[in-house]
Residue, then its C-alpha position, 0 to 999 in steps of 0.5 A: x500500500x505504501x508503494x501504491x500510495x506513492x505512485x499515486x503522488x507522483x501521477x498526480x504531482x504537476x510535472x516542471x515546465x520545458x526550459x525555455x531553450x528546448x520550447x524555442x528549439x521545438x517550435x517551428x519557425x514563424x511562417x515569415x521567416x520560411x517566405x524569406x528563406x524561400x524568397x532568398x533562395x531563388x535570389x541566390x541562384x539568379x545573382x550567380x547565374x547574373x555573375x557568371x553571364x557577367x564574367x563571360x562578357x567581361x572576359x574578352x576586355x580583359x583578355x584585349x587588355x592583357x594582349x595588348x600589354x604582352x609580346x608578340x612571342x607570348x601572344x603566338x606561344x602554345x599553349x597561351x599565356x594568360x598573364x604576361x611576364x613584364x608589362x609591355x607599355x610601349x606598344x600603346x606607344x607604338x601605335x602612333x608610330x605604326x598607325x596614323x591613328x590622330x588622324x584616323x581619330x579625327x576621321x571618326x569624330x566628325x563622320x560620328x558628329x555628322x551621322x549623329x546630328x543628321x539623324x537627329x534633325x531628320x529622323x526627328x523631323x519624319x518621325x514627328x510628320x508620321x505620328x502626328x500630321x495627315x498628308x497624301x501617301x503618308x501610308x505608302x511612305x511609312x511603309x517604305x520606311x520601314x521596309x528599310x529594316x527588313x532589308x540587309x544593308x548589303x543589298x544597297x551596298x553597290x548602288x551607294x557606291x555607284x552614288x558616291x563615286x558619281x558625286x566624286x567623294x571616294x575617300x572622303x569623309x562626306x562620303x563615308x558619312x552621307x549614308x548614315x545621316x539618315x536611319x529608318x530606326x530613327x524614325x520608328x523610334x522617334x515616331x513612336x515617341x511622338x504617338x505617345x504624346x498628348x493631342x492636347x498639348x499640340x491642340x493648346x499651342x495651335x489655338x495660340x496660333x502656332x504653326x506646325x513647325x512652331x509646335x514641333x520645335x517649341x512644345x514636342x522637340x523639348x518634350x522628345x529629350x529622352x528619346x533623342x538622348x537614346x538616338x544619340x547614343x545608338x547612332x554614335x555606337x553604331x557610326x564609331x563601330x561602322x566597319x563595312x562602308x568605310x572599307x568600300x569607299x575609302x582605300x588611303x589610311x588616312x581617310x579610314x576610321x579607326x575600325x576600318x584603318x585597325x582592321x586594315x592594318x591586320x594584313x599589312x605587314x606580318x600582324x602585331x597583336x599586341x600593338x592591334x589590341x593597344x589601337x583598339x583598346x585607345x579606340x574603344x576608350x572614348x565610346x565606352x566612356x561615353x556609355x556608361x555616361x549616357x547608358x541610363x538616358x538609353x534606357x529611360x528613350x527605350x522606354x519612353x517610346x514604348x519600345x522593347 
């Protein structure tokens, strides 16, 4: 009886309540702390993925840069060198001795100034005419204007040639430039730019007596900021990086661009990589500088425009 009466105590006693760590340890975690960690984990996976996509662009800048600060030996040696022994920098010396590069520098600006300021008044100009004003064939025009894009450049390549040597400007700069100055990508975009605009704003200025020109330059032009900030950029990247043009309508180095007077002076002589990887890295310095200034108004044109 005594065992009996003692077990019976001990049932009905309370039993001690867990410790604090061991009911932190059992309970299961809040149903937010689990979202963030689902949410984290996909983050994760995409920031990785986005860093090795970015190594993979980057790594042939590196690669231009290092060749162009290594040997002609080491560059042709088997199996490659990746870092170079002692740092070559007077093959960015060489260049200026091996290539007219001031010269061919000069060449690139004003044929990128003149593509880039044609465009701008033009495709602007067409772009405003096809969004908002009304006139015979208009349809049929916009048609041929875009069918501009649907057509490889090559195919017009040899009646601009016949063009520009009919006007006597082979080897010139006016030559090279004067088939640029217009795109029919710049109009799309600057038309669509304009579609999106409000009719009211034009209807207001023409009650105060503006005239379509006056609307044009005084209320949409300022308002098209965006738009001609990306046009810009494009048409510089694209007029800086022409390649094919220059080749057929310039043969002297000294009235080549930069693209064409480096990819020229490959097959010259027996080739200096280094010394082409320095011409190429001085060429690719300004535009890239350019960019990375202007990459956010490229952007916020795109958008703008209703572009994707």
């Amino acid at each position: 009886m005594p065992e009996a009466s003692s077990a019976a105590a001990t049932a009905a006693a309370p039993t001690a309540p867990p410790r604090a760590g061991a009911r932190a340890s059992a309970r299961p975690a809040p149903p937010a702390r689990r979202r963030r960690s689902a949410r984290h984990a996909p983050n994760g996976w995409a920031h990785l993925f986005l860093a090795a996509g970015g190594v993979v662009m980057v790594f042939p800048f590196v690669w231009q840069l290092l060749t162009s600060l290594s040997t002609n030996a080491q560059v042709m040696s088997v199996p490659p060198t990746f870092w170079p022994g002692e740092l070559q920098w007077g093959n960015y010396a060489e260049v200026f001795s091996k290539l007219p590069f001031l010269q061919e520098f000069w060449v690139s600006v004003s044929i990128t100034v003149i593509r880039t300021v044609g465009q701008l008044v033009l495709c602007s100009m067409a772009g405003y005419a096809f969004a908002r004003m009304r006139f015979p064939l208009r349809g049929v025009l916009l048609a041929l204007v875009l069918s501009i894009l649907m057509v490889p450049p090559q195919v017009y390549l040899i009646p601009q040639y016949q063009i520009i040597n009919g006007l006597g400007w082979l080897n010139t700069v006016a030559g090279i430039a004067a088939p640029g100055v217009f795109s029919a990508f710049g109009t799309f975009l600057m038309m669509q730019f304009f579609k999106g605009v409000p009719d009211s704003l034009e209807e207001a200025a023409r009650l105060d007596g503006a005239n379509p020109f006056q609307v044009f330059w005084r209320i949409m032009l300022p308002l098209a900021g965006p738009s001609l900030g990306a046009l810009t950029i494009i048409t510089v990247l694209w007029s800086w990086n022409d390649l094919l043009w220059p080749l057929v309508v310039s043969t002297r180095a000294e009235s080549m661009p930069l693209a064409a007077g480096i990819a020229t002076f490959a097959g010259r002589t027996a080739t200096d990589y280094p010394v082409m990887m320095a011409a190429s890295a001085l060429a690719m310095a300004p535009i890239l500088l350019l960019f990375v200034v202007m990459q956010r108004r490229v952007i916020e044109g795109l958008a703008h425009s209703g572009l994707k």
